[in-house]
N, C-alpha and C positions, 0 to 999 in steps of 0.2 A: 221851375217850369218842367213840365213833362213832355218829353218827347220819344213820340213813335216809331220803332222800327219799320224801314220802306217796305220789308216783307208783311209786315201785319197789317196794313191797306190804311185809310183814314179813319182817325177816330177824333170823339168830341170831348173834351178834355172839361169833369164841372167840378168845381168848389162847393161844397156842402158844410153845412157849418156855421157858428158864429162867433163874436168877439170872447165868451164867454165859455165856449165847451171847444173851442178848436175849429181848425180848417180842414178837413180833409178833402182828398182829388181822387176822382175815379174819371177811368178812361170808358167808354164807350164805341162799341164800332159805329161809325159816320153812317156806313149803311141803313143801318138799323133805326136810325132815328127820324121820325116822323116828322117831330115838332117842335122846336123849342119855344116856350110863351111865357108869361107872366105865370106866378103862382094865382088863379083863381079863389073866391073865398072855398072854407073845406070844412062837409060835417066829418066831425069824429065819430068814430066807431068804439061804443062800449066794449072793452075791458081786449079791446086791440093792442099788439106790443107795441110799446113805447117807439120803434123806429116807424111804426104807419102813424103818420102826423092827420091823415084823414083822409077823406073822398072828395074828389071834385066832381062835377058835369061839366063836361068838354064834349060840345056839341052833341048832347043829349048821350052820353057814356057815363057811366060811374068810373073812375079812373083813380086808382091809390095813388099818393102823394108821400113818398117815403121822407 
């Protein structure tokens, strides 16, 4: 588990990843986060790099999906 230093404020700690390519953790400042939700369905983007999984619409936005 990751844990934050009290000087660097709250942050939101995601797992990214699956049983087959690995888990990785990135931290995020707590501030900064909007929303956290369900992955939405998502078009792909031609000849986009392999880490943009695609686009969603989140409440009428086009919003990359890393």
């Amino acid at each position: 588990m990751l844990k934050a230093d009290a000087r660097a404020g709250r942050v939101l700690v995601v797992s990214l990843g699956s049983e087959t390519s690995g888990d990785r953790r990135f931290a995020l400042p707590a501030a900064r986060v909007r929303a956290v939700a369900p992955v939405p369905s998502l078009t792909r983007v031609p000849g986009a790099p392999p880490a943009l999984a695609g686009l969603a619409n989140v409440r009428g936005a086009a919003l990359p999906v890393l």
